[in-house]
N, C-alpha and C positions, 0 to 999 in steps of 0.2 A: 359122802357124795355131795351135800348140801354145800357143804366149805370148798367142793372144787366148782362146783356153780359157782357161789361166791365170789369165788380169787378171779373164775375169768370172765363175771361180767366186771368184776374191777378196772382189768387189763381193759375191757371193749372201750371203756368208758373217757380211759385217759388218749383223747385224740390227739395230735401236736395238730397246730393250726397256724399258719402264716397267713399275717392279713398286712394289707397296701394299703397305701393313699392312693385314693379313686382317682384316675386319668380318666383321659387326655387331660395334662397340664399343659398352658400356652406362658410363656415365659420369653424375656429378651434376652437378645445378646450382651453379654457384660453384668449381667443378674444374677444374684446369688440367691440359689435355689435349693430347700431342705425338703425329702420326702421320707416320709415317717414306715415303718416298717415292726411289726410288732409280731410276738409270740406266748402262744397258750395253749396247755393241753399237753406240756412234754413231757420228759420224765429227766431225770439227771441233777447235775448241777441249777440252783438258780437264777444265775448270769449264764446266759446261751451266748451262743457267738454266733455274727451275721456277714455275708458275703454278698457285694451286690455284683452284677456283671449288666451286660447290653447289648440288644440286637439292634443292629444298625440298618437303619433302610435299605444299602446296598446292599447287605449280606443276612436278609432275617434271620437267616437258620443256623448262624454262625456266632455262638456265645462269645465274646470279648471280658474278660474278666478285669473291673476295675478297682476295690479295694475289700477287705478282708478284716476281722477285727481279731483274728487269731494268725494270720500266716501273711508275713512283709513278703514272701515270693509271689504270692495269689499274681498280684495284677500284673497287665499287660506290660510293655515297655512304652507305651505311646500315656500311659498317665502315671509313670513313675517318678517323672519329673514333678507334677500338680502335685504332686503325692506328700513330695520331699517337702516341696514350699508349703505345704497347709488348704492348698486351693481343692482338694479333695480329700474329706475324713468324714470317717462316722463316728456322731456322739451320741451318750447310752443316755436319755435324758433321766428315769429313774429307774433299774429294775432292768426289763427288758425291752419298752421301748425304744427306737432306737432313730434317730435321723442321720441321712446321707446329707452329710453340705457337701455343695457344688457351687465355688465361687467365681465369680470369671467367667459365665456360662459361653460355650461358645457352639456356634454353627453347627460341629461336628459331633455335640453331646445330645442333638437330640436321638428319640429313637425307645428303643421298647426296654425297658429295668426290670429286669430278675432280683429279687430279695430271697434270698438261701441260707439256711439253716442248716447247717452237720446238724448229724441225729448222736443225740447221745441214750436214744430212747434204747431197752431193752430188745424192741422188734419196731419194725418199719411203720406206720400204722399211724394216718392222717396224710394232711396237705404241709409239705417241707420248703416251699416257694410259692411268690405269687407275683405278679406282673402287670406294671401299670404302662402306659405311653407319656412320653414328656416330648412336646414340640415346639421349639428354639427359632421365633421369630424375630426377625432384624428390630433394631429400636431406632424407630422414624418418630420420635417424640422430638420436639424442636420448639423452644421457649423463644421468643426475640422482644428485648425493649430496647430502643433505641439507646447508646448512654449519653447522654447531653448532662450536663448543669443547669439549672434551672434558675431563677432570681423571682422571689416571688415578697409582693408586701403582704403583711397581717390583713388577712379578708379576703385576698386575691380567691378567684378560683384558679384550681389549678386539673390537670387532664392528664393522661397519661396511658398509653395505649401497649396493648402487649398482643404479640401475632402467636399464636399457638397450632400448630400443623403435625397431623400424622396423618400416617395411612399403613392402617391394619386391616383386613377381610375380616378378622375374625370380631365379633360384636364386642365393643369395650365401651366404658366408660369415663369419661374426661372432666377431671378435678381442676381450677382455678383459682390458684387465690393471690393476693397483691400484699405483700409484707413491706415493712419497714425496717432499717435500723439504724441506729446511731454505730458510731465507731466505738468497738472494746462490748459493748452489747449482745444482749442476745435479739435476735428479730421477734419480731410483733405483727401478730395479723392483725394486717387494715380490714379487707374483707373477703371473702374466697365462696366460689361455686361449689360444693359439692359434687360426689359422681350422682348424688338422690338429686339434684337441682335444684338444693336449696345454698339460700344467704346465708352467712354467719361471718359474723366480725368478733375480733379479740377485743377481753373487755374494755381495754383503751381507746377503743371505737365505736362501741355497741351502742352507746347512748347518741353517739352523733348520726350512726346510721341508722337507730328507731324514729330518729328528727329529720330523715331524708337529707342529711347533709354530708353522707357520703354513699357512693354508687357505684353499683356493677353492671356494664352493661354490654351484652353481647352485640358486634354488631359484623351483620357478616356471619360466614362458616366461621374465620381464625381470628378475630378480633375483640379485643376484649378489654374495654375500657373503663379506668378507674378515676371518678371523679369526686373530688373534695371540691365543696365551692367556697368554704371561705378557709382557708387554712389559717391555721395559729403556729406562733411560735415554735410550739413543741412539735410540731410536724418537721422541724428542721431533719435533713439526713437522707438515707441515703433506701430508695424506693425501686423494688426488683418483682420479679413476677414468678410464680412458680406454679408448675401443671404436673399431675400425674395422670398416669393411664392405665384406669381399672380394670381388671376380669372377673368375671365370677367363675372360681373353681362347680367342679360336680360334687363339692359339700354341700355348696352355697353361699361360702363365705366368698368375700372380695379379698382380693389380693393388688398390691400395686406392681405393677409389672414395671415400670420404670420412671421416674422423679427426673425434674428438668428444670434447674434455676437459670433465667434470663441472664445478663448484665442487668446492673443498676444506672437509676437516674439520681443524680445530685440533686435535692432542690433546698433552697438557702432563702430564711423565710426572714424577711426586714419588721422587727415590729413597730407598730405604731406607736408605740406609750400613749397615746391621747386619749382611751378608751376611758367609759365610765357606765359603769353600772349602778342602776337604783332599784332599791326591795321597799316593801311596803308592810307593815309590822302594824297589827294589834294586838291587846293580851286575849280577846274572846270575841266571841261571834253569834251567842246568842243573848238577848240583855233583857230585861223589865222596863216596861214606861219608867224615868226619873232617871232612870240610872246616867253614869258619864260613861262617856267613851271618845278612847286618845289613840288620832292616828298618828302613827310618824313614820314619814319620807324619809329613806336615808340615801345618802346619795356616797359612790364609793369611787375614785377618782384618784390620781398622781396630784398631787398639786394643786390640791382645791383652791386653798387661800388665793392663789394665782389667776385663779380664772375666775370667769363671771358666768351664775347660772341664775335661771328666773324659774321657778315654781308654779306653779294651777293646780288649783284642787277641785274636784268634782265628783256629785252624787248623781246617778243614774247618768251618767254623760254631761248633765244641768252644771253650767260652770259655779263652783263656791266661792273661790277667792284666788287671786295672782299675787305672788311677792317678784319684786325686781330683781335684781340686782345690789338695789339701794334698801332691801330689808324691809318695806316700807306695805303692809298687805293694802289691798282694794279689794270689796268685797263686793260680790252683786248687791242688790235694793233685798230680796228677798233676807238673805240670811247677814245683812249689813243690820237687818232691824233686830237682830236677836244679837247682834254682838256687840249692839250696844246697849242693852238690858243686860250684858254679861251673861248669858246662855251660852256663847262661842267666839272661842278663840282663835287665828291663824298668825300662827309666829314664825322665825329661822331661830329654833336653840344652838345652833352652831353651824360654822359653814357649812359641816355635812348633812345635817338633821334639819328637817321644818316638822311642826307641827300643827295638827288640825283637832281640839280640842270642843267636842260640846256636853255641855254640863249635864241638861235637863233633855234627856234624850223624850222624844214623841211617839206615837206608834208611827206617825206617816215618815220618821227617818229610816225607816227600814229598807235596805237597799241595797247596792253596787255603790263602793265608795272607791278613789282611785289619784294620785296624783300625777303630774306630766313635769320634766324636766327639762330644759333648753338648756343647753351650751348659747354664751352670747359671745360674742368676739365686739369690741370696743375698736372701734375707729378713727382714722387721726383726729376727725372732728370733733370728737368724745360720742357720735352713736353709738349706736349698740345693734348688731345685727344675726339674726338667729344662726345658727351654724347645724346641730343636731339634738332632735328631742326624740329621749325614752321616757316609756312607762313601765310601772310592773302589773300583773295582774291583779285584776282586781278583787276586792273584799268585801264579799257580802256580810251582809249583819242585821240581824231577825229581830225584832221589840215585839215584846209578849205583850198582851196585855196586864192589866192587874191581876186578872182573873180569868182563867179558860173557859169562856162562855160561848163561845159561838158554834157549840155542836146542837144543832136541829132534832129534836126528839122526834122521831119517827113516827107516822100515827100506825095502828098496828091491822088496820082496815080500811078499805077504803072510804074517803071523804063523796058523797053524792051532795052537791051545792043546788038548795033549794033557788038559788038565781041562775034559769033557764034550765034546769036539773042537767047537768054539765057530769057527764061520767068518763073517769078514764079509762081508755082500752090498751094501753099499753102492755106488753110486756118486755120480758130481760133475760141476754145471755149473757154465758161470761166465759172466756175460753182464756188459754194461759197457754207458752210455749211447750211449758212440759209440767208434768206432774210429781215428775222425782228430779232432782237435783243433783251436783255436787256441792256444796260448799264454796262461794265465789262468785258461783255462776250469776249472773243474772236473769232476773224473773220478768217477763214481760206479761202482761194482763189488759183484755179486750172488753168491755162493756156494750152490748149492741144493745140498742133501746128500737123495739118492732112497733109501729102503731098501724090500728086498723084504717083508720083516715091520714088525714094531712096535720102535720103540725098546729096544734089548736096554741101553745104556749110558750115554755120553756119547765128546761130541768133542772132540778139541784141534785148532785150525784156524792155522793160517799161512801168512801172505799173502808171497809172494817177487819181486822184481823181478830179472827177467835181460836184463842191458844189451844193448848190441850187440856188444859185444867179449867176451858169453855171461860176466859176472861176474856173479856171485847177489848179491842186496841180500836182507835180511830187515828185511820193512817195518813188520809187528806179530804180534805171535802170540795167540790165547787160548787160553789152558790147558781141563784142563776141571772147573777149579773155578768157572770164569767172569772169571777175572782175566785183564787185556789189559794188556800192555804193549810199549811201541815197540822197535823194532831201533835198533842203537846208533848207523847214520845217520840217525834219521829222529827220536830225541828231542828235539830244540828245535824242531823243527816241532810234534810232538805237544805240544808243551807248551804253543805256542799254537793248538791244537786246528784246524793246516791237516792232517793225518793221524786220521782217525777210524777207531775198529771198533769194528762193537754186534753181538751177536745178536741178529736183527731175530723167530727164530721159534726153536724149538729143533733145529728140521736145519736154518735158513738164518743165514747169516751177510753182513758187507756190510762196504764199504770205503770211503771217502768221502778223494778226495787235492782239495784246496784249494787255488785261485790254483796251478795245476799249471806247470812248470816244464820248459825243455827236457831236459833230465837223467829225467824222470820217465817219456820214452815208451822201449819195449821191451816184452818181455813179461811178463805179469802171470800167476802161478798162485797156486791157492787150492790146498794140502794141509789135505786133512781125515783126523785118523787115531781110529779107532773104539777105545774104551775100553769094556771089562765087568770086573766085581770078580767074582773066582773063590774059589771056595767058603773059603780060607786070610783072605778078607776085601781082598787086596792088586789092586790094578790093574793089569787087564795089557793088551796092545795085541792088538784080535784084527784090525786091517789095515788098509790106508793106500789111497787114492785122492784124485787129482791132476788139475786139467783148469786150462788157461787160456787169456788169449784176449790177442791184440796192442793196441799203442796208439802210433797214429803223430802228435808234437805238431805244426806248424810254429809255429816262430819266428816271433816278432813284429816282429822288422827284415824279416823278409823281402819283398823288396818295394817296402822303404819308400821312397817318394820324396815330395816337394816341388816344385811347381810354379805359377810366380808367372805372374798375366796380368795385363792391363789390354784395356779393349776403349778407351780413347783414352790413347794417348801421344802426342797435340800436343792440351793442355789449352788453351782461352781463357782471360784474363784472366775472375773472377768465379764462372766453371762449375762443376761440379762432377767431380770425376771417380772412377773404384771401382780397388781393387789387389785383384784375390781369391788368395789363395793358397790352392790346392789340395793336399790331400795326399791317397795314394794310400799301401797300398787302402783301402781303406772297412771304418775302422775300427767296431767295435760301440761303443757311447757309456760303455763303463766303460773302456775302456783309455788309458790318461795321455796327452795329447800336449800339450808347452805350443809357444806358436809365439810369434813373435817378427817383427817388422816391423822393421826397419834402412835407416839414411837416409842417405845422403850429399849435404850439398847442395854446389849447380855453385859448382867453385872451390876445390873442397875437396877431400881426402886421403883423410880419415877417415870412416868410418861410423860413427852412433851409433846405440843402441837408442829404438826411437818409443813399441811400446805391448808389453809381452807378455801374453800369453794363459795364464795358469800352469797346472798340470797337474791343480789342484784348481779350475779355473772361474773361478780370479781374473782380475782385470785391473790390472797394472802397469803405468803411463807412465814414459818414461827422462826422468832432469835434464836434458836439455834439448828436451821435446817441448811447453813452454810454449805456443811458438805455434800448435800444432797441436790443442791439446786442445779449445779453445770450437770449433772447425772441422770437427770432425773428428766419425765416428760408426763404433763398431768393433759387429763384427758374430759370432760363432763358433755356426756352427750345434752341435748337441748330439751327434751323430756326430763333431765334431771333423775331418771334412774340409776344411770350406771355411771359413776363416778373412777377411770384409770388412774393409778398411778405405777407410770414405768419406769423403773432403774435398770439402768446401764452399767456395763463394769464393775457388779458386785465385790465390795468388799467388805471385812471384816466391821466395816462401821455401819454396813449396814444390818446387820444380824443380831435378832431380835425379835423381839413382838411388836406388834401391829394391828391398830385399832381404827375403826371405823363410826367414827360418830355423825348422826344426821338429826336437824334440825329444820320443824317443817312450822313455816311461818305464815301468815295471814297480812294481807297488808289494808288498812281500815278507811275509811273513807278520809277519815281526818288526815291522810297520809302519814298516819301511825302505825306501828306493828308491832306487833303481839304473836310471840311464840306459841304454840299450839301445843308442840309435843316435842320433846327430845329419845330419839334411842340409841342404843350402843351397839357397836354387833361383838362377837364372839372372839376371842384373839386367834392371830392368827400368827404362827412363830416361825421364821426363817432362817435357815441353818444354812452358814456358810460350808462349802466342802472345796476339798484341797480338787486338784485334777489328777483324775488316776493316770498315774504315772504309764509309762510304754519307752521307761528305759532300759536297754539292754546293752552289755558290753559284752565283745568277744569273750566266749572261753574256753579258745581255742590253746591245746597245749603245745609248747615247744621246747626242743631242744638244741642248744648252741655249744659247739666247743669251738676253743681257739686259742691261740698259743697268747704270751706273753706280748704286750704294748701294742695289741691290736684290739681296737674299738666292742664295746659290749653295745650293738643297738637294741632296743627293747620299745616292743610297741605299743599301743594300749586302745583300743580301735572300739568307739561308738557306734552300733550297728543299729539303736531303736532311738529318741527319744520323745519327747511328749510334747515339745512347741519348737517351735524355729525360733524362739527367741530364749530356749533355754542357754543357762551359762552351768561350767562345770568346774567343779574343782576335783583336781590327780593329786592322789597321793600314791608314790611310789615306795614300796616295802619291798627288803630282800630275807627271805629264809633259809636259818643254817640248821646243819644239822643236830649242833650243840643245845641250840635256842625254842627254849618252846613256841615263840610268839614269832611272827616275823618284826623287824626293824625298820623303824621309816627315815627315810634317806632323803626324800624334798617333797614338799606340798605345795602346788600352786592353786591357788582361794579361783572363787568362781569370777573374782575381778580382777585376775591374773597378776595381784601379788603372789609373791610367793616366799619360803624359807624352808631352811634345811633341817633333817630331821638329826634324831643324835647320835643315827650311826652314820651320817656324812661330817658327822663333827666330832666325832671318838675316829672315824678312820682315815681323819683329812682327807676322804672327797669330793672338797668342794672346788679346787682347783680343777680336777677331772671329771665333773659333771656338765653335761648340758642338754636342756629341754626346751623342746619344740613343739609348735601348735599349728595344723599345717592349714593351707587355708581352706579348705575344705568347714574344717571346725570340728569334725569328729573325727581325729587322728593326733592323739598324741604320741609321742617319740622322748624316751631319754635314752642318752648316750654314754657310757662312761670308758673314756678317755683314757687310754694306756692302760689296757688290764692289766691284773697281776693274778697270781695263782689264788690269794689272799679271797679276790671277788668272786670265787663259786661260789653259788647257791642259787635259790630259787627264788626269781623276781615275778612281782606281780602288781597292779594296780589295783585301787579304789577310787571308783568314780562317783562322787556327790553331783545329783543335778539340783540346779535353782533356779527359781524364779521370780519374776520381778510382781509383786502383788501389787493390785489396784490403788494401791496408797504410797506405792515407790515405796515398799519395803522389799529385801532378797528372804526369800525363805525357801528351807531346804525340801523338798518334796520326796528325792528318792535317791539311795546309796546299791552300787551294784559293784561287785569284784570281777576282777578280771580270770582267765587261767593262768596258769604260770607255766612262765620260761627259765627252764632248768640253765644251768650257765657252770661252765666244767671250761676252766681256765689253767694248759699246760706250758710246761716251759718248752723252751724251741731244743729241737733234740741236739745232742751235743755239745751243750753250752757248760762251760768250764765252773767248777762249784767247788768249794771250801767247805768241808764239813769238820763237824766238831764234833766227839762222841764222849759222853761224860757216862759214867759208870754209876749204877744206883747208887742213892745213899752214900759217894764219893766225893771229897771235893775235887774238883776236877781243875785243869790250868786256867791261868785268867785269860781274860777274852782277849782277841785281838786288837789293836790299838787305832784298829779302822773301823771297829764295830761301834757303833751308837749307846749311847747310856741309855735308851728304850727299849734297847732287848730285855728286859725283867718284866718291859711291858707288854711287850707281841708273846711272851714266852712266860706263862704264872710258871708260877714258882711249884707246884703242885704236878705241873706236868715233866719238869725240867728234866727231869732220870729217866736215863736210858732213852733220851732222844737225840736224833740225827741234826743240829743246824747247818742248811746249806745258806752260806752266805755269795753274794751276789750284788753289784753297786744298782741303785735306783736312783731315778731324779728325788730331788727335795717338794713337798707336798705343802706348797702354798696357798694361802686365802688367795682365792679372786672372784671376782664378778662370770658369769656366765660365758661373756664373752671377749675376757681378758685369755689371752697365750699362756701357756705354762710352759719356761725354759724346760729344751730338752735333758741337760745335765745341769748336776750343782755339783761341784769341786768338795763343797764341805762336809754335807752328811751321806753317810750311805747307810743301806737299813741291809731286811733279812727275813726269809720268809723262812716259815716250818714248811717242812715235806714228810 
């Protein structure tokens, strides 16, 4: 009793379950649209079979049946044609999965979709169909740029406007972006809207448009204008506009409902050559009193020796020195009297180089050093007259002194000054943006100094970091003369201005730490110590207060992982397939991550790199990702998470394994960078698959009689196959009785050569053969020409299909036989015969002297006794081409059949 409880909560348990892709789906006319339809809970075979059908608006109640993955009768007559061409099929994407494509969407397809299951189940028992809505609205998406030619010089700005118009009721969202491209190229985003209404530019632009020197700008409902203000050279080409028009399904994902590229604008960019850029170069930037330190100007230009440029040097803005033209420096009075004691140099070491050399550096040279270039243009009269001056930025450079002496020891109680007994009442907050961190982030820090009265003095303030191992750092101090300077770990940071102090009020002070650093969290105080001048004139300390606050960073490896998917690894031949690589956590969109995609393909050892992702937005392909590149479409969202890459038209070269490497970097104040962490994800291995075939040939059987020299037609009729662009190769075989195997008699290759087999070449019919391919494309026909009694037997075909693989190879995918056509060839009744009757084991008379020397060969020798020859004149059986004549008589030879 227990075991029949058992068995049939078994049976309760096995439900079948048809489940849909959630509608109402909103889709265009002319869109090719996939809805996913899936099964669980059955019983039977593993590969189920799916039917879909549609209630049409006009007729709810009235099923219309449109394609079937077991029965070519299912559908209607109104989509048997879509059917034929490929515009409607269902593919099994693994298992039982399953998607209806619908190409070409048109008007009349929208409406209510049945997804149906045959039961292969034991007993009825679950949900067999389920039912979405799909609603087929016009595509009023409309791109315009005007197309002109454009003429534009090196620096020109240039504009460029694009009209984008629809009009949908149902809520969508509108993508814009402005691409570029050369001729034979592939295009390049300049800059594009989002449907989220953000910016983003391809990395060939991304640095010009973080510098505001390219632009998107709405103007208007349909307007949308793109402007570059100084273009370069390389902007030469050809500049188009492109909009898509977003929905969000009831998953939640976006879909683009339809894509709409403008005409393009010519623009032809004349360059200048006269351009010249100057950089500004030392080896360091922090120094000791005594030390030397050498700037050099370089100047980079066409044609220097040709032209004439004049130099300025200058510290804090303070002019240093001018060379002409003529080489010849002038130096202000000031630092004119140290370059004549030889403390400093100003030279031109070459036309492109000057140099600003001083020997015996000071504390007071510490500063903003900078130099200025003129272009001079020379005049009939030989003046000389300014034309264009650059500079580069400039270089600060910090002098230590011999010895770190200028941190103020702190009294540890307050000072009460017996002159006027002077006490202070101050006290101190200290507040900070946040108290936890990321790694990067920047730390901002407030010092507010409260007093009970009015300002009796001034303050000296100093900012101290205490680690965790409680070691004091002194991070800046200002005196209270107002002069700040950095603690002696923290000068080459201050020197490129990631450590800041300003007094923001005159009791408040502030602290700004930049691109912050794990090292950098502990605790933070602010000492403020009160200064009044006592009657002697001299400054003295009337008392000291302290407050601070904690600061906890995390690391930026921490965390970090890398994680590679795919949602198909058994690709078809053609398909497409996505590799996401995920990385975690979920970085904010300034922190560095370059990623890397690596390939191994089957058969092979080694992995090579495919595409990288670099850490500044670029994209690098590896030496040998040739094949991959027209194929292929990479993807990096701007969070730096999710890293696509999508291949198109899978083929054989791309199957293999697939790796996902990330690389999470730091970028340092010195604008250096230092790798953090590197990790790998998991492989992940892609298996090419053939396409399950869905060929089928007749095998339908026949029978044909027919007398002597009338035509044997033989058909061979494709009734399924698997692409509209399959090609097929007929091989024709006849079977006798004698013969165990049949005999092939002509093959034509799936490229519509063709040749004869060897019983059309043992029984000369090759003059009496001809085959046909009719245009249809799935109807073959041979014919053979003048029967004879000779050609009974049973014909039949073998149909090879093929296909053309993603790398223009033909490979064979699927062989199918046909039925056979019996074939009973008599002679016409009446017809006058010559027989010969030879007696067993006798010799018998010799042969007639009309009979052929081939009779020993139609007639072995083994059969010869006590057989009948009716002899009879035939034509002579000549070589020809298919569709060369064959003379009705020959005078010469005559043959002889057995009966």
């Amino acid at each position: 009793m227990l075991r029949v409880f058992l068995s049939l909560v078994g049976v309760v348990s096995a439900q079948r379950q048809v489940t849909v892709q959630e509608g109402p789906l909103y889709r265009t006319e002319g869109s090719h649209i996939t809805i996913w339809c899936n099964v669980s809970g059955y019983q039977g075979p593993s590969e189920q079979n799916f039917q879909w059908s549609i209630y049409l608006p006009s007729s709810p109640e009235r099923e219309v049946q449109i394609v079937s993955t077991m029965d070519s009768s299912f559908p209607y007559a109104i989509y048997t044609q879509r059917i034929r061409e490929g515009k409607i099929f269902i593919e099994r994407v693994q298992g039982n999965p399953t998607l209806l494509h619908i190409t070409d969407l048109q008007a009349r397809d929208a409406g209510e979709y049945e997804c149906h299951t045959p039961s292969t189940d034991k007993q009825y028992f679950g949900i067999y169909s389920a039912k979405m809505n799909l609603v087929v609205i016009p595509d009023s998406l409309q791109t315009t740029v005007m197309p002109q030619t454009l003429h534009r010089v090196e620096q020109d700005p240039l504009e460029l406007t694009c009209e984008v118009a629809s009009e949908t009721v149902q809520h969508s969202h509108l993508s814009v972006g402005w691409l570029w491209q050369k001729v034979g190229e592939k295009p390049v985003e300049v800059i594009s809207l989002s449907r989220d209404f953000m910016l983003h530019s391809g990395s060939e632009y991304a640095q010009r448009q973080s510098l505001g020197e390219v632009l998107l700008d709405k103007l208007g409902r349909t307007t949308f204008r793109l402007t570059i203000f100084h273009v370069q050279p390389s902007d030469q080409g050809e500049f188009y506009c492109e909009a898509a028009k977003w929905i969000q399904d009831p998953d939640g994902s976006w879909y683009a409902m339809t894509r709409k590229r403008s005409e393009g604008a010519m623009v032809n960019v004349q360059p200048t050559d006269k351009e010249f850029t100057v950089r500004l170069e030392t080896e360091k930037r922090l120094h000791t009193v005594g030390e030397p330190v050498e700037f050099r100007c370089i100047l980079e230009a066409q044609n220097v020796p040709d032209c004439y440029f004049a130099v300025s040097w200058a510290f804090n803005s303070s002019l240093i020195a001018t060379i002409g033209p003529n080489a010849v420096p002038v130096l202000n009075s000031e630092f004119a009297h140290r370059e004549a004691r030889g403390q400093l140099n100003v030279a031109k070491e070459s036309d492109s180089v000057f140099v600003l050399k001083i020997y015996h550096l000071r504390q007071e040279d510490r500063g903003k050093y900078n130099c200025r270039v003129t272009e001079r243009e020379k005049t009939v009269t030989g003046e000389f007259i300014d034309k264009e001056s650059k500079r580069p930025k400039n270089i600060p450079i910090i002098v230590l002194p011999l010895a770190d002496n200028w941190v103020v020891k702190i009294p540890q109680h307050h000072q009460i000054l017996s002159q006027g007994h002077l006490e202070s009442s101050i006290s101190v907050e200290v507040a900070s943006n946040a108290s936890v961190i990321l790694e990067g982030k920047d730390l901002h820090f407030s010092c507010s100094v409260r007093m009970a009265g009015r300002l009796q003095g001034r303050f000296s303030v100093i900012w101290q970091l205490v680690d965790r191992q409680n070691r004091r750092s002194n991070i800046m101090w200002l005196d209270r003369d107002g002069t700040v300077q950095p603690g002696s770990s923290y000068w080459e940071r201050s020197s490129f201005g990631s450590v800041q102090m300003e007094q923001v009020q005159p009791n408040s002070f502030s602290l700004g730490i930049f691109n912050s650093r794990k090292e950098d969290k502990g605790q933070y105080e602010c000492h403020v110590t009160e200064w009044v001048r006592v009657v002697d004139g001299e400054w003295q300390i009337v008392g000291e207060r302290q407050a601070s606050t904690p600061i906890s960073i995390i690391a930026l490896e921490m965390g970090f992982a890398v994680t590679a998917i795919s949602r198909t690894p058994g690709v078809t031949y053609s398909d497409s397939f996505d590799l996401q690589c995920i990385i975690k956590p979920h970085y904010p969109a300034q922190v560095p991550v370059s990623v890397t995609w690596r390939f191994q393909p089957v058969g092979t050892v080694e992995f090579h790199d495919l595409v990288t992702f670099t850490r500044d937005g670029g994209v690098q392909w590896g030496n040998r990702s040739s094949s991959f590149r027209t194929r292929t479409a990479t993807e990096k969202a701007e969070s730096s998470n999710n890293v696509r890459l999508s291949i198109s038209r899978a083929s054989d070269t791309e199957a293999g394994k697939y790796q996902c490497v990330a690389e999470l970097w730091r970028k340092n104040y010195n604008n250096t960078w230092t790798q953090l962490a590197e990790r790998t994800s998991s492989l992940l291995v892609i298996r090419l698959l053939q396409p399950v075939t869905k060929l089928q040939v007749s095998k339908s059987k026949r029978t044909l009689t027919l007398v002597e020299n009338k035509p044997i037609q033989l058909n061979c009729s494709v009734t399924s196959q698997t692409s509209q662009n399959s090609h097929f190769a007929v091989l024709w075989y006849v079977h006798k009785p004698s013969d165990a195997n049949g005999k092939l008699i002509l093959k034509t290759a799936h490229n519509s050569a063709f040749e004869y087999g060897t019983y059309a070449e043992e029984e000369g019919l090759r003059a009496r053969l001809q085959f046909e391919r009719h245009v249809s494309g799935d109807l073959f026909s041979l014919t053979v020409q003048r029967a004879e009694v000779s050609d009974s037997g049973s014909y039949y075909c073998h149909v090879e299909e093929w296909l053309l693989s993603p790398n223009y190879a033909w490979y064979k995918l699927a062989e199918e036989v046909s039925g056979c056509t019996e074939v009973t060839v008599k002679q016409p009744a009446g017809a006058a015969q010559n027989c010969l009757l030879r007696k067993r084991c006798s010799p018998g008379p010799p042969l007639s002297p009309g009979l052929s020397s081939k009779a020993s060969e139609v007639l072995p020798s083994s059969r010869l006794d006590s057989s009948v020859i009716c002899l009879r004149p035939h034509s002579r059986r000549t070589r020809r081409l298919p569709d060369q004549r064959v003379s009705e008589e020959d005078p010469v030879a005559t043959g002889f059949s057995r009966v």
